[in-house]
N, CA and C atoms as a LAMMPS dump frame, in Angstrom:
ITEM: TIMESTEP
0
ITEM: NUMBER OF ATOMS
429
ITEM: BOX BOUNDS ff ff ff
-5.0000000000000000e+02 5.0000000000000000e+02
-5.0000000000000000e+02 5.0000000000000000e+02
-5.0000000000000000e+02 5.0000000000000000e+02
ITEM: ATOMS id mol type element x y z
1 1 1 N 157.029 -121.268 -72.532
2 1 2 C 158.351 -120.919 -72.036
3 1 3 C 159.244 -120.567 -73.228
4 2 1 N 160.072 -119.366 -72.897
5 2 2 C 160.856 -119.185 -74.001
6 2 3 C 161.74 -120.622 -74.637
7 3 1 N 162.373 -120.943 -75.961
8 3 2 C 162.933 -121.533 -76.134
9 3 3 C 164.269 -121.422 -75.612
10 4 1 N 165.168 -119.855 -75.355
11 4 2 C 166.2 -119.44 -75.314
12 4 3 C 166.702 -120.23 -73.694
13 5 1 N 165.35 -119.891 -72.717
14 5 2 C 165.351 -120.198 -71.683
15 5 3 C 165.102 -121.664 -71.206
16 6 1 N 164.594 -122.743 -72.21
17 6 2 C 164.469 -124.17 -72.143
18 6 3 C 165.442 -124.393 -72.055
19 7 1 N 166.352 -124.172 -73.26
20 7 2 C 167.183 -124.581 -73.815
21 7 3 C 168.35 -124.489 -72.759
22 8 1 N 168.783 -123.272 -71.794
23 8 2 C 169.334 -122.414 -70.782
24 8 3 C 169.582 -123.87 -69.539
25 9 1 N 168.061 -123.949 -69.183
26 9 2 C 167.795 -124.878 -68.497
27 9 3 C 168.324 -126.507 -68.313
28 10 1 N 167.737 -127.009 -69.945
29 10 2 C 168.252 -128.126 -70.314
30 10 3 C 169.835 -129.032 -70.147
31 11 1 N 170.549 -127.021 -70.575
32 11 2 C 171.896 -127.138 -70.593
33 11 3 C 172.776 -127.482 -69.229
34 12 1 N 171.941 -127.023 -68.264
35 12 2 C 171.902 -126.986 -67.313
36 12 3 C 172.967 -125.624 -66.785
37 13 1 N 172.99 -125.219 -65.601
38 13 2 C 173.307 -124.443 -64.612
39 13 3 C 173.932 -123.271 -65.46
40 14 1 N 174.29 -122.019 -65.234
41 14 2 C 175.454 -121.205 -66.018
42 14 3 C 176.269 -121.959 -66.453
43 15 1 N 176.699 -121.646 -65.026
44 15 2 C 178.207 -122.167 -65.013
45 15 3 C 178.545 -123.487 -65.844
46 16 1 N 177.502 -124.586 -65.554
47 16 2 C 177.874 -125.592 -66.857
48 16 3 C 178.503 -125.115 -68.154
49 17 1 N 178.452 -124.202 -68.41
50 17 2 C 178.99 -123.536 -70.266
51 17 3 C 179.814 -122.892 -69.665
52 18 1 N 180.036 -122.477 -68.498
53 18 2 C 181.263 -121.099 -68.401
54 18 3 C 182.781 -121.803 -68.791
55 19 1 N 183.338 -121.267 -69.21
56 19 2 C 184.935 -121.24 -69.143
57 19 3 C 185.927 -120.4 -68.716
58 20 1 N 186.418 -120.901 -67.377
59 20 2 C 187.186 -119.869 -66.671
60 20 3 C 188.788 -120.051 -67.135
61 21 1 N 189.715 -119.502 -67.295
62 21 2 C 191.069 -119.153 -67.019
63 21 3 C 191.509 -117.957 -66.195
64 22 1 N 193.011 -118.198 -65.946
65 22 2 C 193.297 -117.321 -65.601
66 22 3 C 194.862 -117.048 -66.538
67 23 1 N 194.539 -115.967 -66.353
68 23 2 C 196.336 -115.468 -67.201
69 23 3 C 197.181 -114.609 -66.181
70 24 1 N 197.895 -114.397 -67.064
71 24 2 C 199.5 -113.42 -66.511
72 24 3 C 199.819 -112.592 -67.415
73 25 1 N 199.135 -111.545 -67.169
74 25 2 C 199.104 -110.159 -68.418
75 25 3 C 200.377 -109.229 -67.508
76 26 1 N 201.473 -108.832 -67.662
77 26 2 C 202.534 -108.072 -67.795
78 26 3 C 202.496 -107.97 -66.064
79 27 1 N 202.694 -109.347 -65.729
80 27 2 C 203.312 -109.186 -64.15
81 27 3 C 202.08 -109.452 -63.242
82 28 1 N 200.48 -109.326 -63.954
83 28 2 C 199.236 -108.97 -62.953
84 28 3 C 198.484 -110.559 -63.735
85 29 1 N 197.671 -110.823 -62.412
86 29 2 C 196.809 -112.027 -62.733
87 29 3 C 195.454 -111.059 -62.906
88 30 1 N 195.233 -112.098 -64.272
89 30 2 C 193.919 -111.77 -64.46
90 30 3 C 192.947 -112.953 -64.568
91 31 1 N 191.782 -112.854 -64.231
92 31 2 C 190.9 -113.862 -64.363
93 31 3 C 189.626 -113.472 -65.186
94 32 1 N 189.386 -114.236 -65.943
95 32 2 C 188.381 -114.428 -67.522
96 32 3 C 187.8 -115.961 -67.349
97 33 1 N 186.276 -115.06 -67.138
98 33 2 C 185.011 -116.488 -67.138
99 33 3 C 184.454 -115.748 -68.944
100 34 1 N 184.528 -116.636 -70.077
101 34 2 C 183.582 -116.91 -71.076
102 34 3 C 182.233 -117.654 -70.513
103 35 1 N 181.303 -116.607 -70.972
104 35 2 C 180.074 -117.812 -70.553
105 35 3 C 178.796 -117.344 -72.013
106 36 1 N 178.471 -118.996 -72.418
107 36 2 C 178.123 -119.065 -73.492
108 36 3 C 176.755 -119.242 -73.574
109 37 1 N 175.703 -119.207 -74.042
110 37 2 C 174.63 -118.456 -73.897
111 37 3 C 174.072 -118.923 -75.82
112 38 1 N 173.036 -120.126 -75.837
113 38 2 C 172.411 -121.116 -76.786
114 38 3 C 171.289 -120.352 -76.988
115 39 1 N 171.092 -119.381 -78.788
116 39 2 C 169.912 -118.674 -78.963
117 39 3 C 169.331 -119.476 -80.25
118 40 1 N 168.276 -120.032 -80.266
119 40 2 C 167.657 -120.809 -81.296
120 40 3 C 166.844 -120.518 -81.933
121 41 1 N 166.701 -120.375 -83.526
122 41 2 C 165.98 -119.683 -84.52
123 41 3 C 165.633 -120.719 -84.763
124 42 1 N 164.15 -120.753 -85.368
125 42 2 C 163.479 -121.495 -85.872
126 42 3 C 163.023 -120.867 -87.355
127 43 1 N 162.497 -121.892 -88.674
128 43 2 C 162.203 -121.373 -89.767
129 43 3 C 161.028 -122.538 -89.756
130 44 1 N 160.013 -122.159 -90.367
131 44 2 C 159.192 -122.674 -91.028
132 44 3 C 159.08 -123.193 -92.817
133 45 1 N 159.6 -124.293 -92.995
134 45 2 C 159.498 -124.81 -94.267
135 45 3 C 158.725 -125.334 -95.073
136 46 1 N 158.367 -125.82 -96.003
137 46 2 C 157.715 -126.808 -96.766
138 46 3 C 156.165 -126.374 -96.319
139 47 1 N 155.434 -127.718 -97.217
140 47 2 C 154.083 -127.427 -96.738
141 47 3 C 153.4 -128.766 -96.648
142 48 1 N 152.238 -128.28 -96.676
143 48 2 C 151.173 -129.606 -95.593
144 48 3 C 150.926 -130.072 -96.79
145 49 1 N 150.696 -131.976 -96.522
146 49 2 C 150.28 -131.923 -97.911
147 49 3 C 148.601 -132.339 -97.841
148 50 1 N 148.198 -132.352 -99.59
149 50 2 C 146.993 -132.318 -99.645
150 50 3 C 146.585 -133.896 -99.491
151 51 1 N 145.413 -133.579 -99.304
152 51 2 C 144.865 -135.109 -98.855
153 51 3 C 145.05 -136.419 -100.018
154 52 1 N 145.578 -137.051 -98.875
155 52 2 C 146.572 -138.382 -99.863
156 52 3 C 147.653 -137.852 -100.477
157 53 1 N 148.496 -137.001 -100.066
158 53 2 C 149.625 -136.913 -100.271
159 53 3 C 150.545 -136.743 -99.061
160 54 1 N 151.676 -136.599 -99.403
161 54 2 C 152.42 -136.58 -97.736
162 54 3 C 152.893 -135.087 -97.923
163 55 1 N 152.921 -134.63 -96.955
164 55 2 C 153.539 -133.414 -96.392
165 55 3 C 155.319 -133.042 -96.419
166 56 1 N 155.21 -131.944 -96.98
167 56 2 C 156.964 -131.484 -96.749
168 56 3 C 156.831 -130.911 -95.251
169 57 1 N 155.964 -130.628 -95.019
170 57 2 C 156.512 -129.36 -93.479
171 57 3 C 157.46 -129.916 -92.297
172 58 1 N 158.136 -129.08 -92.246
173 58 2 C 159.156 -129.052 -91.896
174 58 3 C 160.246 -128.197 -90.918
175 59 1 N 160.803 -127.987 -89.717
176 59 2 C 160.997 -126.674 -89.153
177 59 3 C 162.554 -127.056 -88.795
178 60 1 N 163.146 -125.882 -89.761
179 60 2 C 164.983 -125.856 -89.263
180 60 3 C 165.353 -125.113 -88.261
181 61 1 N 166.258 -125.126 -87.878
182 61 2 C 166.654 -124.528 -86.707
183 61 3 C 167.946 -124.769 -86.828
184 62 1 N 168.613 -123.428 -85.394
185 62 2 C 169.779 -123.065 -85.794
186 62 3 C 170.193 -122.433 -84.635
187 63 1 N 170.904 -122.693 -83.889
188 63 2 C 171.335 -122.388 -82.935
189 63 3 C 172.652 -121.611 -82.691
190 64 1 N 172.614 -120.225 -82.469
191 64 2 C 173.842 -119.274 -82.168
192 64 3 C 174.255 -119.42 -81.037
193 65 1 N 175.614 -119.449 -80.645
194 65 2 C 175.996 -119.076 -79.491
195 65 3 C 176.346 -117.857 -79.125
196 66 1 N 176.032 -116.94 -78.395
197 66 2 C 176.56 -115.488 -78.197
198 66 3 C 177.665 -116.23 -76.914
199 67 1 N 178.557 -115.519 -76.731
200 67 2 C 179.858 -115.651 -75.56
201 67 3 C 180.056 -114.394 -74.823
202 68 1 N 179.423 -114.255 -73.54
203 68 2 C 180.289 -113.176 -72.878
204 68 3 C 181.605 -113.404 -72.207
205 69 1 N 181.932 -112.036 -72.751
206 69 2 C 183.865 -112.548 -71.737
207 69 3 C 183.822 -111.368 -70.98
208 70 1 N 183.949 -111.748 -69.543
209 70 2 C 184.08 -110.909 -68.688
210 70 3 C 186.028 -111.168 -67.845
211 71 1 N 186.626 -110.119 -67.42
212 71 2 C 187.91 -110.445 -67.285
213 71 3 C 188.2 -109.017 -66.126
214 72 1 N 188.393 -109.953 -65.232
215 72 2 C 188.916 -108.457 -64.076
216 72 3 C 190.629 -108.735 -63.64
217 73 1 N 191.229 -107.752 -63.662
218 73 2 C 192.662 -108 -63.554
219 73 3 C 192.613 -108.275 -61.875
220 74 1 N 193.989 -107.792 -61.441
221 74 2 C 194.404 -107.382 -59.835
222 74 3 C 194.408 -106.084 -60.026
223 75 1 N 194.617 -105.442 -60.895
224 75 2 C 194.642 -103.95 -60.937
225 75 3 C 193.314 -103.114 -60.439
226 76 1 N 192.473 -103.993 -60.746
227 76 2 C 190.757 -103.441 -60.954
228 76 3 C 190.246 -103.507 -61.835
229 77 1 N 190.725 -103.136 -63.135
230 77 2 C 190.263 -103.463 -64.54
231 77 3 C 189.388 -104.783 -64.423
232 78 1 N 188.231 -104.234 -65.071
233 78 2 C 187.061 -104.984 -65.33
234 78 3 C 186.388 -104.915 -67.161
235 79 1 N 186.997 -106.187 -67.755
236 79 2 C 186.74 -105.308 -69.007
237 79 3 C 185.7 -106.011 -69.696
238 80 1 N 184.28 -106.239 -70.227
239 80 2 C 183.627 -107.157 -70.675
240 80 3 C 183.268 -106.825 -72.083
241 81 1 N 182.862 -108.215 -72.813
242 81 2 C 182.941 -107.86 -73.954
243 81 3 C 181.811 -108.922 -74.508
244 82 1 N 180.661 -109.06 -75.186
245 82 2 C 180.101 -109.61 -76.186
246 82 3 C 180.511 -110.529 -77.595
247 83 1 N 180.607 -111.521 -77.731
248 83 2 C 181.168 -112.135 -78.886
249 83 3 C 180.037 -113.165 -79.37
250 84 1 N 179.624 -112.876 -80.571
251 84 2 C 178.347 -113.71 -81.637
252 84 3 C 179.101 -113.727 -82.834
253 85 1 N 178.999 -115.668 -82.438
254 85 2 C 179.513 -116.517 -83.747
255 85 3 C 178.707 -117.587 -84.059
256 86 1 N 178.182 -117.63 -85.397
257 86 2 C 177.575 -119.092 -85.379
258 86 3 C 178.365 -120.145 -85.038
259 87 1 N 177.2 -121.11 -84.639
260 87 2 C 178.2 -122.597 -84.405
261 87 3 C 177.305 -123.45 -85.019
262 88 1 N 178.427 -124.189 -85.425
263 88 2 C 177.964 -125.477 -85.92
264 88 3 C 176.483 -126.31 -85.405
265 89 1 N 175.859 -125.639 -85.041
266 89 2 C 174.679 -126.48 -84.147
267 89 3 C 173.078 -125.998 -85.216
268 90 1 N 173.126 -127.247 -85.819
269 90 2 C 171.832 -127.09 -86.633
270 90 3 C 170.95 -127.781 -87.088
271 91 1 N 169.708 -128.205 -87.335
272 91 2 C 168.745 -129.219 -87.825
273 91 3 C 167.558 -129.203 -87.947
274 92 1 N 166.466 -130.323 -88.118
275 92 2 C 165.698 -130.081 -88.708
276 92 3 C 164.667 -130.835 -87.821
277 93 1 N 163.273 -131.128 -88.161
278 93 2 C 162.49 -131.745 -87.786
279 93 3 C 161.509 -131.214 -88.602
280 94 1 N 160.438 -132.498 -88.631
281 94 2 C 158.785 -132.855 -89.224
282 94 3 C 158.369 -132.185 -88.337
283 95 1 N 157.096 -131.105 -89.165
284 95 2 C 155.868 -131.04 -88.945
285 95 3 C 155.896 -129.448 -88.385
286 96 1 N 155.095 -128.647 -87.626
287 96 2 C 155.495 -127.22 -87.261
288 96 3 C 155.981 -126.995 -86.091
289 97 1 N 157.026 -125.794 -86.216
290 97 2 C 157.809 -125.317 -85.565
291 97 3 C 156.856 -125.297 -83.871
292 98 1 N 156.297 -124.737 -83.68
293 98 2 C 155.273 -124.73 -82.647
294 98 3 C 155.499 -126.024 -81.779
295 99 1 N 154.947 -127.031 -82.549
296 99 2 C 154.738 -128.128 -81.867
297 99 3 C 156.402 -129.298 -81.895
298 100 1 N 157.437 -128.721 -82.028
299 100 2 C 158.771 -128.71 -82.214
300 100 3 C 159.886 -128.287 -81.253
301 101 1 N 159.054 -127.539 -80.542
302 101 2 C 160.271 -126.624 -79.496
303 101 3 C 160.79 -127.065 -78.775
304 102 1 N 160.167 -128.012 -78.075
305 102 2 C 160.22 -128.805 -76.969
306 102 3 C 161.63 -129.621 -77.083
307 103 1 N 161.381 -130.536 -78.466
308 103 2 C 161.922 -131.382 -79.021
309 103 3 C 163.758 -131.108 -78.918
310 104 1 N 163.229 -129.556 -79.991
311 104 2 C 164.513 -129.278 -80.395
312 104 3 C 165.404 -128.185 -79.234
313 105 1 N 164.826 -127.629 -78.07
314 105 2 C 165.894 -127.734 -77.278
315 105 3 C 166.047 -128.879 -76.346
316 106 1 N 165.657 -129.73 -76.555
317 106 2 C 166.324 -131.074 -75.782
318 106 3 C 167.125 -131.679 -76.708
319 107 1 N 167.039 -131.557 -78.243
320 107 2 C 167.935 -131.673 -78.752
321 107 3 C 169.947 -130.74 -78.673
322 108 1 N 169.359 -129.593 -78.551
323 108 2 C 170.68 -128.823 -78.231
324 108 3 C 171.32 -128.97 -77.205
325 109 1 N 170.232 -129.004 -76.227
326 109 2 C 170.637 -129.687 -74.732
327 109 3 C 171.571 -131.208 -75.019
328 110 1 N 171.482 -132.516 -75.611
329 110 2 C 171.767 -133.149 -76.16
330 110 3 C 173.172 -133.166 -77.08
331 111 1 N 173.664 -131.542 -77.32
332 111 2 C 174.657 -131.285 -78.314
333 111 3 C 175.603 -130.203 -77.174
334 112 1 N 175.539 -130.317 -75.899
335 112 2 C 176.404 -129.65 -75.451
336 112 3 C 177.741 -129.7 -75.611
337 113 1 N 178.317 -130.831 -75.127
338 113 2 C 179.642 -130.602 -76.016
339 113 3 C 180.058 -129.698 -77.063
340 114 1 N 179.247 -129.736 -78.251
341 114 2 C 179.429 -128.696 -79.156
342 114 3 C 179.533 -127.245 -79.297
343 115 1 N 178.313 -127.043 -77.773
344 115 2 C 178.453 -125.721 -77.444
345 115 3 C 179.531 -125.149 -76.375
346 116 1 N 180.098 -126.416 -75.56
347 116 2 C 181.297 -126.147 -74.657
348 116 3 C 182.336 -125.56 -75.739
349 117 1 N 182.415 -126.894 -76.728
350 117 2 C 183.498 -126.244 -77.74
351 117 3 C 183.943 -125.214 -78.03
352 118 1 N 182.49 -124.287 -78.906
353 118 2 C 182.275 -123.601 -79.578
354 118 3 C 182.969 -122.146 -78.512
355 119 1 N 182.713 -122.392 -76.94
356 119 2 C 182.698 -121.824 -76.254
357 119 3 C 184.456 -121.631 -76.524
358 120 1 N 184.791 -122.298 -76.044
359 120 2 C 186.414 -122.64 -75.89
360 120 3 C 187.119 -122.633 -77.401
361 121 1 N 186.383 -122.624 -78.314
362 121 2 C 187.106 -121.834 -79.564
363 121 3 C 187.426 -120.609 -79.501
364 122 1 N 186.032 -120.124 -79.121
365 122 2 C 185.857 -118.197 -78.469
366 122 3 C 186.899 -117.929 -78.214
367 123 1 N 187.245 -118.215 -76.85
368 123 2 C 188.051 -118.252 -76.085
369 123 3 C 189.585 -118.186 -76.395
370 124 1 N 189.548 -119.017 -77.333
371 124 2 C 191.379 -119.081 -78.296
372 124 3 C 191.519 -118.222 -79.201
373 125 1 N 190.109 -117.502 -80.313
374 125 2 C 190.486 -116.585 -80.316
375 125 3 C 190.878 -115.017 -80.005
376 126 1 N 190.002 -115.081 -78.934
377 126 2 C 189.661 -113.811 -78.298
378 126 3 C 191.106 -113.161 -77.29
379 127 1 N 192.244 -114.234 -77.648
380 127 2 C 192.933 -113.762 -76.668
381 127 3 C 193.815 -112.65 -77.326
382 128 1 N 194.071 -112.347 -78.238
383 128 2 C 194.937 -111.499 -79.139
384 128 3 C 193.761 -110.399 -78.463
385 129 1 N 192.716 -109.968 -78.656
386 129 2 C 191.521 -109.23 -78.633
387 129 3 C 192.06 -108.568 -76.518
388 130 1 N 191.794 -109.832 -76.394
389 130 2 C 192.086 -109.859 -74.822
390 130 3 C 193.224 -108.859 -74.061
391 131 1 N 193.946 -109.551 -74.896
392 131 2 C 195.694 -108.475 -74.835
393 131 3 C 195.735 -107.23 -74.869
394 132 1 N 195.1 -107.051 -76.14
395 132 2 C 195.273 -105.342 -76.674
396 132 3 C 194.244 -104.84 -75.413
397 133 1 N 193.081 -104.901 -75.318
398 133 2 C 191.838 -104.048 -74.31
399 133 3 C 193.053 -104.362 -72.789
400 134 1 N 193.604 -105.177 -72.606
401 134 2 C 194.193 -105.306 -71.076
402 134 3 C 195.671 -103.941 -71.412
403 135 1 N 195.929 -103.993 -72.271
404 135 2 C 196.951 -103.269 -72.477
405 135 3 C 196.555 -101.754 -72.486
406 136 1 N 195.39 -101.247 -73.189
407 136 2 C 194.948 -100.076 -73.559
408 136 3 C 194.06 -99.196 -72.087
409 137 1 N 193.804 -100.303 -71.139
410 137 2 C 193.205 -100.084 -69.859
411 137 3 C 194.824 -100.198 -68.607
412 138 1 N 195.086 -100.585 -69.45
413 138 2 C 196.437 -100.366 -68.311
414 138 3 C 197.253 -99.264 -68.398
415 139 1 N 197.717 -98.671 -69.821
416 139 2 C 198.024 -97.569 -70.339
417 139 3 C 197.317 -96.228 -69.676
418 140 1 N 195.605 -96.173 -70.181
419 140 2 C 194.912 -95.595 -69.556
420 140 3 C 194.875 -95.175 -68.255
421 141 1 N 195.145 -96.312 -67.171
422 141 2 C 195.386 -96.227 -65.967
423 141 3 C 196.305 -95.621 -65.833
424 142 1 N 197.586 -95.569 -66.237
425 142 2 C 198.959 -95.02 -66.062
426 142 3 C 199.31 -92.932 -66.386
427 143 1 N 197.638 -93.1 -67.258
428 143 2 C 197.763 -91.304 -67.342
429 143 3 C 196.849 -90.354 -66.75
């Protein structure tokens, strides 16, 4: 099973990560679901060790959050947008990545909070971002 999709799972439901608001862009309600979306890289480190010695191996990992922001006014405006930021979500484990996966998205699963966060950081900054595209589609509309 993919990791992207364990991990998906673990987190449980979409909507568990989504973050909805709603705003008041120049008189019109708009409504904006962020929904955050846990992609996990794995690296292969160190090495095996030789007999009677101990082993470095080792597999890091690193978990991105990508954020979609989707936002439909009352007007109709439907405007969506892609946002990839690392987050703070990272670590390690013994032995190879392979036999690791399991582990380490039940570990991320385990660190949701962090990824709600990370979500809802998005979110605070994206609103300057938010403004201008609601403004430039409303303009648009008007010619």
């Amino acid at each position: 099973m993919n990791v992207a999709i364990l991990a998906g799972l673990l987190l449980g439901s979409p909507q568990a990560e989504a973050h909805r608001i709603e705003i008041d862009h120049r008189g019109q309600r708009v409504e904006v679901t962020y929904q955050g979306t846990a992609d996990v890289s794995h690296k292969q480190i160190g090495t095996v060790g030789a007999a009677g010695r101990a082993s470095t191996l080792r597999c890091a990992w690193r978990a991105n959050v990508s954020v979609a922001r989707e936002a439909r006014s009352a007007a109709g405006h439907v405007l969506a947008r892609s946002i990839t930021a690392e987050a703070p979500i990272a670590g390690s484990r013994p032995g190879w990545c392979s036999g690791q996966r399991d582990a380490i998205a039940q570990e991320v699963a385990a660190r949701r909070g962090e990824v709600r966060e990370h979500v809802l950081a998005v979110a605070e900054r994206d609103r300057e971002m938010l403004a201008l595209e609601l403004d430039t589609a409303h303009a648009a509309g008007r010619s």
